[in-house]
C-alpha positions in Angstrom: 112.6 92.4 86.0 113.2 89.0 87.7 110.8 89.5 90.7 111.1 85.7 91.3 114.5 86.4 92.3 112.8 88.9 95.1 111.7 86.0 96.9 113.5 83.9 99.5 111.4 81.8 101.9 114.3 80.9 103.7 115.5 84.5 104.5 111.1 85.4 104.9 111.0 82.7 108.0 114.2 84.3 109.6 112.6 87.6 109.4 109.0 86.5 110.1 109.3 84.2 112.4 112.3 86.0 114.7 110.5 88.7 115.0 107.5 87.5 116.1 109.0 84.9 118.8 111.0 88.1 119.8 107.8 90.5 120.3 106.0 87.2 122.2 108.5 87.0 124.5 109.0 90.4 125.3 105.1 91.5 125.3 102.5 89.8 128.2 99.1 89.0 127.4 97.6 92.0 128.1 99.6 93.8 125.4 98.9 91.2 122.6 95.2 91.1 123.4 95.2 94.7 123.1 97.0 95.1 120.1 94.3 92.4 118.8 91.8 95.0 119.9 93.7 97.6 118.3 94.4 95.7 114.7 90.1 94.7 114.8 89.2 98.1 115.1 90.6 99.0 111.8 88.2 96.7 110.4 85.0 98.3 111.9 83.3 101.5 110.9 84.9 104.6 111.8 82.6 106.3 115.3 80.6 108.6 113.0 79.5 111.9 115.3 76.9 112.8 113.3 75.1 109.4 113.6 75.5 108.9 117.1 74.1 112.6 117.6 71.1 111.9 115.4 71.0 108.4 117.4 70.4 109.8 120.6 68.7 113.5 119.4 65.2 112.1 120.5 66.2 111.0 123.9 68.2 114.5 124.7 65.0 116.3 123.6 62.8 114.2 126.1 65.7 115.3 129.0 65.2 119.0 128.0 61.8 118.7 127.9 61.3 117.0 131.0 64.1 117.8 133.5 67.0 115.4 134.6 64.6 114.5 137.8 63.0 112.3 135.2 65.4 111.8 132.8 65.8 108.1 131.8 68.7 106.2 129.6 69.0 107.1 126.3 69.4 104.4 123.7 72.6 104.2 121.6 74.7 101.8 119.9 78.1 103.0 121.3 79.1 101.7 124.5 80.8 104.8 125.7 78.1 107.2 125.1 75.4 104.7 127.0 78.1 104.6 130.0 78.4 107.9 130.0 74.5 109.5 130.3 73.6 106.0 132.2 75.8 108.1 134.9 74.2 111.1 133.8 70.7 110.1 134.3 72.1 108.2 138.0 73.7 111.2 139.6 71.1 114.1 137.4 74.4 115.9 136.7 75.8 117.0 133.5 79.0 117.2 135.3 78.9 113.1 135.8 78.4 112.8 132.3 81.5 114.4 131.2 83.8 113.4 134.2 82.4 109.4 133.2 83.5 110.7 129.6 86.8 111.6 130.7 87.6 108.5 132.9 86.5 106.2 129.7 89.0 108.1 127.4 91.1 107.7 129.7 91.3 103.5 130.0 90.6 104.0 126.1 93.9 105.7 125.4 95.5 103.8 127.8 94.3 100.4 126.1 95.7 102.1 122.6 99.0 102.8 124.0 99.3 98.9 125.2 97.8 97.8 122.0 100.6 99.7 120.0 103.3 98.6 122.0 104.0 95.2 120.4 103.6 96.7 116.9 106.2 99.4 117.9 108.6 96.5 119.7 108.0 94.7 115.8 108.7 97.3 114.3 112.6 97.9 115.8 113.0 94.0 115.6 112.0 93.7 111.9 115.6 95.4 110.6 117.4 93.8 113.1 116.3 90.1 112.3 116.7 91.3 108.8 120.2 91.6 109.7 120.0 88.6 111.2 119.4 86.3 108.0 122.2 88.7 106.8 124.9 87.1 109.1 123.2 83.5 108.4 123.3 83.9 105.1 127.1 85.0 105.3 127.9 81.9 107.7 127.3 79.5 104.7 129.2 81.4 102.2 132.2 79.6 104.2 130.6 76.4 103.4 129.4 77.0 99.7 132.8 78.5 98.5 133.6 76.4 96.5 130.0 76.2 94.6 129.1 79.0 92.1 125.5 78.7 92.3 125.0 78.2 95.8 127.5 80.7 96.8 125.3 83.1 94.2 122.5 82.0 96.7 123.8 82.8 99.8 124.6 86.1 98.4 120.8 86.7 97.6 119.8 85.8 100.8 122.0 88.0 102.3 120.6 90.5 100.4 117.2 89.9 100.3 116.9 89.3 104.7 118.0 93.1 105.0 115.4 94.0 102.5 112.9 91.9 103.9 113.3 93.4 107.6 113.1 97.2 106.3 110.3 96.4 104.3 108.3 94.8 107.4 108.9 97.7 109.2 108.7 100.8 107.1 106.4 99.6 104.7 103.6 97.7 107.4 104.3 98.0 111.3 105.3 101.7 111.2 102.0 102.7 109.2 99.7 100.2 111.0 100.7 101.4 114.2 100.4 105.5 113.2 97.0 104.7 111.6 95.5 103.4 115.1 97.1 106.5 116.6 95.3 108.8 114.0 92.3 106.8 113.9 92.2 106.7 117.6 92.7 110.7 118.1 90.4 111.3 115.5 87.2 108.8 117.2 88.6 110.6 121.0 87.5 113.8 119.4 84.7 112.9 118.0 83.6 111.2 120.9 84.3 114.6 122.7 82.6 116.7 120.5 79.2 114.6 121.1 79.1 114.8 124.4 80.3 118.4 124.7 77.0 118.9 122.5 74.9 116.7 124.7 76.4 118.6 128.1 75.6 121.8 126.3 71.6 120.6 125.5 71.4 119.8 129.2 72.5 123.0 130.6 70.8 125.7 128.1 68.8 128.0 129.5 65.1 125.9 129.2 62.1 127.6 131.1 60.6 124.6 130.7 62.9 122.3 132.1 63.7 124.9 134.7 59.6 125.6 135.4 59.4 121.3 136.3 62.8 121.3 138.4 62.9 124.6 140.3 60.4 124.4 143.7 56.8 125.8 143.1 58.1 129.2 145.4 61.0 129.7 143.0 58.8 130.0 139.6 56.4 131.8 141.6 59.2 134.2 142.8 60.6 134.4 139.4 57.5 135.0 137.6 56.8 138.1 139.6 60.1 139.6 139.3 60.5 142.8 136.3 61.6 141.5 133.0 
């Protein structure tokens, strides 16, 4: 098999370069920033739950054993989670932590969906550039008639532009873009499931947490009530 033959720059630079022009001028700033947020993120470590619970295990056992009254900032390497009990430990409310969680995933999802919409806008564009080069490629036929060998490469090109188009699409933009969706649903619920674990340490039933929070009348009046 020929797989010279397979290439065309020509017929590459209609595809290429049309469709990126056409998803510059049809995206702001915002969108391509995020989708360079997006496309880096692929290139980092996936959020690993386990980790980040073993990163912050010493610091939840210090709020259990000490109350949220004196609860201080625990220490970890993702931002989200350090947002997220620094309001915690400001309003001494496991509530805060998890409605901080939620407004976080929030902007998170929200920056994901921006991020994904020039990749999705590339991703129509490809095939239709593709068909673009097609029609160029025909226009010259006119020209080259009388020519064996260039009409022969007019005919390639013609060709080869509708490949290259379904190609870009189906075979890169259509997978990048579903693999930061299922990346980022997968780090969302592992991100969840942390601090659904860390809201449930906080709010367990801890006689000595409750014995340093509750007034000095309450654990008296409990400690005299029947078991």
């Amino acid at each position: 098999m020929n797989y010279a033959a397979l290439l065309d720059p020509v017929g590459a630079g209609i595809v290429l370069g049309g469709t990126a022009l056409a998803v510059l001028l049809g995206s702001g700033r915002r969108e391509l920033g995020a989708m360079l947020v997006d496309l880096a993120r692929l290139l980092r470590p996936r959020f690993d739950p386990e980790a980040a619970r073993a990163e912050i295990a010493r610091d939840v056992e210090a709020m259990r054993n000490d109350g949220l009254l004196r609860a201080q900032p625990v220490q970890s390497s993702d931002e989200d989670i350090v947002a997220a009990t620094d309001a915690l430990v400001h309003d001494r409310s496991p509530r805060s932590l998890v409605a901080t969680h939620e407004v976080l995933l929030h902007k998170r999802v929200e920056a994901r969906e921006r991020g994904l919409r020039p990749l999705r806008l590339a991703a129509e564009l490809a095939p239709v550039f593709g068909m673009a080069g097609t029609l160029f490629a025909l226009s010259q036929m006119q020209i080259a008639a009388g020519v064996d060998s260039a009409l022969l490469v007019d005919i390639g090109m013609a060709i080869l532009t509708t490949l290259y188009g379904l190609l870009l699409a189906h075979l890169l933009l259509h997978p990048v873009a579903r693999l930061i969706e299922r990346r980022g649903a997968r780090e969302d619920a592992d991100r969840r499931e942390v601090i659904d674990w860390l809201a449930r340490q906080l709010t367990l039933d801890n006689p000595r947490r409750a014995a340093k929070d509750d007034p000095p009348e309450a654990s008296t009046r409990r400690a005299g009530e029947p078991a």
